[in-house]
MDAnalysis code that builds the backbone (N, CA, C; Angstrom):
import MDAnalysis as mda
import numpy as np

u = mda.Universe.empty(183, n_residues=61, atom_resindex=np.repeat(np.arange(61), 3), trajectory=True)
u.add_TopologyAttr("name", ["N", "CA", "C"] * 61)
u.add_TopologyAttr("resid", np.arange(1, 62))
u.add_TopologyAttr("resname", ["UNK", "UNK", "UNK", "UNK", "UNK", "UNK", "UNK", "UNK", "UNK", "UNK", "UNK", "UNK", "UNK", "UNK", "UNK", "UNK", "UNK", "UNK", "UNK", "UNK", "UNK", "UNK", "UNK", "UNK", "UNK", "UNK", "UNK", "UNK", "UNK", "UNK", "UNK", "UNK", "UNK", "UNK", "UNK", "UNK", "UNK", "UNK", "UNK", "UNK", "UNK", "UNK", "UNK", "UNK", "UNK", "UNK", "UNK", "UNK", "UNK", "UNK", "UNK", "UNK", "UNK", "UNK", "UNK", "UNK", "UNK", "UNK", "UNK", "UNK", "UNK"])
u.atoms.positions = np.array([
    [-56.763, 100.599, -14.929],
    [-57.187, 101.072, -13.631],
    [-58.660, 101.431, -13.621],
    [-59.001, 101.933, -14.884],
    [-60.424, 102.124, -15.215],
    [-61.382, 100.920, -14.500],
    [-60.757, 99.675, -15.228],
    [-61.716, 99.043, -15.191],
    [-61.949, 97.791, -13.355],
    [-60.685, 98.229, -12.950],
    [-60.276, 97.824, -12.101],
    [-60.905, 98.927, -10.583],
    [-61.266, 100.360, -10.549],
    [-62.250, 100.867, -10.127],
    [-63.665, 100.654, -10.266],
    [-64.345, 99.721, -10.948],
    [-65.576, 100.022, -11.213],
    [-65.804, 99.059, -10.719],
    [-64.715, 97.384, -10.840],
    [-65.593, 96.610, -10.914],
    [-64.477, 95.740, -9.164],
    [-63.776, 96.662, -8.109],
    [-63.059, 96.565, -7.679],
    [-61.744, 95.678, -7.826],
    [-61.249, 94.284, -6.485],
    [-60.263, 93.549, -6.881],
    [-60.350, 92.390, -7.536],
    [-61.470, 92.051, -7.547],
    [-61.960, 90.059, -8.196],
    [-60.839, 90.476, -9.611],
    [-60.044, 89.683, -9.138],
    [-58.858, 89.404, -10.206],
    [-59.392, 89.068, -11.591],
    [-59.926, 87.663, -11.706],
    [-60.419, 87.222, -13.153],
    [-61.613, 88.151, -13.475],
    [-62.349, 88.981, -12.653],
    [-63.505, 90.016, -13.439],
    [-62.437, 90.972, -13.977],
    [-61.556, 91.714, -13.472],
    [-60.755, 92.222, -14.084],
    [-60.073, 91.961, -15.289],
    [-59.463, 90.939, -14.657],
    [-58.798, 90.572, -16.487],
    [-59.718, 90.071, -17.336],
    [-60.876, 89.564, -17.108],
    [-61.784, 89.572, -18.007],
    [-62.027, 90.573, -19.023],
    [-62.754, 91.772, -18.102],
    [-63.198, 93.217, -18.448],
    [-62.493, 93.974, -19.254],
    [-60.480, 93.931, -18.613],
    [-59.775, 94.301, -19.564],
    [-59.467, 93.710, -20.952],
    [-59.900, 92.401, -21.019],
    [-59.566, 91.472, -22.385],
    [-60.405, 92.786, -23.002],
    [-61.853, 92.189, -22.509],
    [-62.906, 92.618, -23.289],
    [-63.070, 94.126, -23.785],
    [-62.752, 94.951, -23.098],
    [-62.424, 96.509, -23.240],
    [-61.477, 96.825, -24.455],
    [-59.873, 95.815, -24.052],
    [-59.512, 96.236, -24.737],
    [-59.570, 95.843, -26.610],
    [-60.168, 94.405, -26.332],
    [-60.548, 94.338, -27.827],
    [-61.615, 94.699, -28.428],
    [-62.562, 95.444, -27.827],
    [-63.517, 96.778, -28.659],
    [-62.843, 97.934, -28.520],
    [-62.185, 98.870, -27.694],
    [-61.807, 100.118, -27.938],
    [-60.757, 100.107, -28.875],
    [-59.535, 99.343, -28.906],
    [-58.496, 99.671, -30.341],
    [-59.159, 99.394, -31.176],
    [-60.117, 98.457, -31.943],
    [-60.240, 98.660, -33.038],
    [-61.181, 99.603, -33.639],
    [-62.087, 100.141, -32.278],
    [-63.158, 101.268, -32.687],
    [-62.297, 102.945, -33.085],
    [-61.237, 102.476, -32.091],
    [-60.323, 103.918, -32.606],
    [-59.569, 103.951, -33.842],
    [-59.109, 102.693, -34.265],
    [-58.504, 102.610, -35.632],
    [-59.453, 102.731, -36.736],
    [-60.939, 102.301, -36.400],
    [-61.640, 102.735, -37.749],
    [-62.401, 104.144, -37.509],
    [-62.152, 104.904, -36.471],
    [-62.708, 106.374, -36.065],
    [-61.653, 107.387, -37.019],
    [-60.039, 106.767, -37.168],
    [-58.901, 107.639, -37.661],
    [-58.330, 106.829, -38.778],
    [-59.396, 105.668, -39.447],
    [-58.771, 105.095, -40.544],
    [-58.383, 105.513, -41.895],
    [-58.066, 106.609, -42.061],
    [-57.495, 107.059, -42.990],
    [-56.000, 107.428, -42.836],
    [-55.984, 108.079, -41.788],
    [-54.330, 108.006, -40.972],
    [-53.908, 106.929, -40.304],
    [-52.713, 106.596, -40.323],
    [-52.428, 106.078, -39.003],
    [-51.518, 106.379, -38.187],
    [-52.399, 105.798, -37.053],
    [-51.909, 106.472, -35.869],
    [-51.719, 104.848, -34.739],
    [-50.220, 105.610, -33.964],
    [-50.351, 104.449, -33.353],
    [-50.766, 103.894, -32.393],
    [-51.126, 102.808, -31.627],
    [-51.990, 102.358, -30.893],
    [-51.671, 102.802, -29.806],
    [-50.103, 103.136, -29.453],
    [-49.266, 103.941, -27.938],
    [-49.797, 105.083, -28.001],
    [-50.144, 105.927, -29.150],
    [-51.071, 107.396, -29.256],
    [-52.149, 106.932, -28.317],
    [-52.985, 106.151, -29.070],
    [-54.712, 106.533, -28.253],
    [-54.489, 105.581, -27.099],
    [-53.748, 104.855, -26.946],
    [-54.043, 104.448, -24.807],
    [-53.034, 105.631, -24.422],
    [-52.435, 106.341, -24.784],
    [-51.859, 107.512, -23.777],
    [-52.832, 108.496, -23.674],
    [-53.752, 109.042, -25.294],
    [-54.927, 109.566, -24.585],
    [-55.935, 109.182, -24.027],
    [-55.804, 108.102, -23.669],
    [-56.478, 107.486, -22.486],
    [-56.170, 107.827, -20.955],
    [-55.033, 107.216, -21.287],
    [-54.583, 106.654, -19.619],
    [-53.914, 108.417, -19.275],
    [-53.197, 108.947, -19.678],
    [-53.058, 110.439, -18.946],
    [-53.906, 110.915, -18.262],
    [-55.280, 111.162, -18.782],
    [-56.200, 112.092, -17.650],
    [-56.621, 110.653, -16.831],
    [-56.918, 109.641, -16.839],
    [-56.613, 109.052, -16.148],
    [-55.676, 109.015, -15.164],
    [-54.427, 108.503, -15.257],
    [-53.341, 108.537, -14.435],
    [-53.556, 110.169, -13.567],
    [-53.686, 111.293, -13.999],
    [-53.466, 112.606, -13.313],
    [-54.916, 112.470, -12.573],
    [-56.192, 112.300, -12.250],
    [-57.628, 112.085, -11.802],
    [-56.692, 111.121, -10.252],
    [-56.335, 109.868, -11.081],
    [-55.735, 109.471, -9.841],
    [-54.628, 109.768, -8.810],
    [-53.900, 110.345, -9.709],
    [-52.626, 111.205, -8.715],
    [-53.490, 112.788, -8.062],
    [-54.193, 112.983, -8.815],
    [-54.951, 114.350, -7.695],
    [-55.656, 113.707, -6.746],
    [-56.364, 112.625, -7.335],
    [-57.527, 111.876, -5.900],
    [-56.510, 111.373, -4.635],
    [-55.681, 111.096, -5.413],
    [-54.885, 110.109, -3.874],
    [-54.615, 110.815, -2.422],
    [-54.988, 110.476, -1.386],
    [-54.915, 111.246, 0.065],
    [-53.670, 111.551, 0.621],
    [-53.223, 112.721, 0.957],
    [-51.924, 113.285, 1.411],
    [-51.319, 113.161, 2.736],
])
């Protein structure tokens, strides 16, 4: 949704952006905590939570 706000609906910029996003951020987080592991459902939930809640407070009533 991140990336889908910034760069609005153009479908293929989107799925572009998300390819691209998402294959630099997992592996920058796996070598940030590479001594543990941790799983990849861990760090996109601390992602997407304050995410997801930003958008459920923004939304108009």
């Amino acid at each position: 949704m991140l990336i889908w706000a910034v760069l609005g609906a153009a479908a293929l910029a989107v799925l572009i952006a998300s390819l691209a996003t998402g294959s630099v951020v997992l592996p920058v987080t796996r070598t940030i905590v590479a001594p543990s592991q941790l799983p990849v459902g861990v760090v996109t939930a601390l992602a997407g939570v304050p995410m997801f809640l930003w958008m459920l407070l923004k939304r108009p009533r």
